[in-house]
C-alpha positions, 0 to 999 in steps of 0.5 A, spaced: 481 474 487 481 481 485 486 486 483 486 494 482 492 496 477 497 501 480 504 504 478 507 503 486 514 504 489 516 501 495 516 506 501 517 503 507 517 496 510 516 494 518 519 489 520 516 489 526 516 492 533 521 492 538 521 491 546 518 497 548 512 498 541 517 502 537 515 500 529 522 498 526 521 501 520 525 500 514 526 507 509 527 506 501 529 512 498 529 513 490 525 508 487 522 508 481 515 507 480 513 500 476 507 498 475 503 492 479 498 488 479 496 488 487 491 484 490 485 488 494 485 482 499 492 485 501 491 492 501 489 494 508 488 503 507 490 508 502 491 514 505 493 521 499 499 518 499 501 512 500 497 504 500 498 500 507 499 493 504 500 486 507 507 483 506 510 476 507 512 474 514 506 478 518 509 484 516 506 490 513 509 494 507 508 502 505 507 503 498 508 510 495 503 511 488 502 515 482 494 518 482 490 520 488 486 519 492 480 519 489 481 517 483 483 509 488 477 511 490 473 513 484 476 506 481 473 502 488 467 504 487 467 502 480 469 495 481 463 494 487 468 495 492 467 500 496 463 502 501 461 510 500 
């Protein structure tokens, strides 16, 4: 398994979607940035922003992080795993 390191803090948790399609969607505020060691199986796309990552119970987690995008992206292609 590979792992890319990262000073993240959560952002927002879906819990899931409502009858009528509308994300509940779960807002952190505050939080402070700690450093993760993060699966890139879990990662599903990284905006400037933000990761979009995996979380337990089929739901999906938005991560804020410190850096930019082309640094993630730079730090990819590196490690032969990005597709440019």
């Amino acid at each position: 398994m590979k792992y890319i390191a990262l000073r993240v803090r959560t952002a927002m948790l879906v819990h899931g979607y409502t009858a009528d399609n509308q994300e509940i969607i779960e807002e952190f505020h505050d939080e402070t940035f700690m450093e993760k060691l993060i699966a890139i199986e879990r990662i599903q796309s990284v905006t400037e922003k933000y990761l979009l990552v995996n979380a337990s119970h089929g739901r999906v987690m938005y991560w804020e992080y410190e850096g930019d995008l082309n640094l993630i992206a730079q730090r990819l292609n590196a490690a032969g795993l990005l597709i440019a």
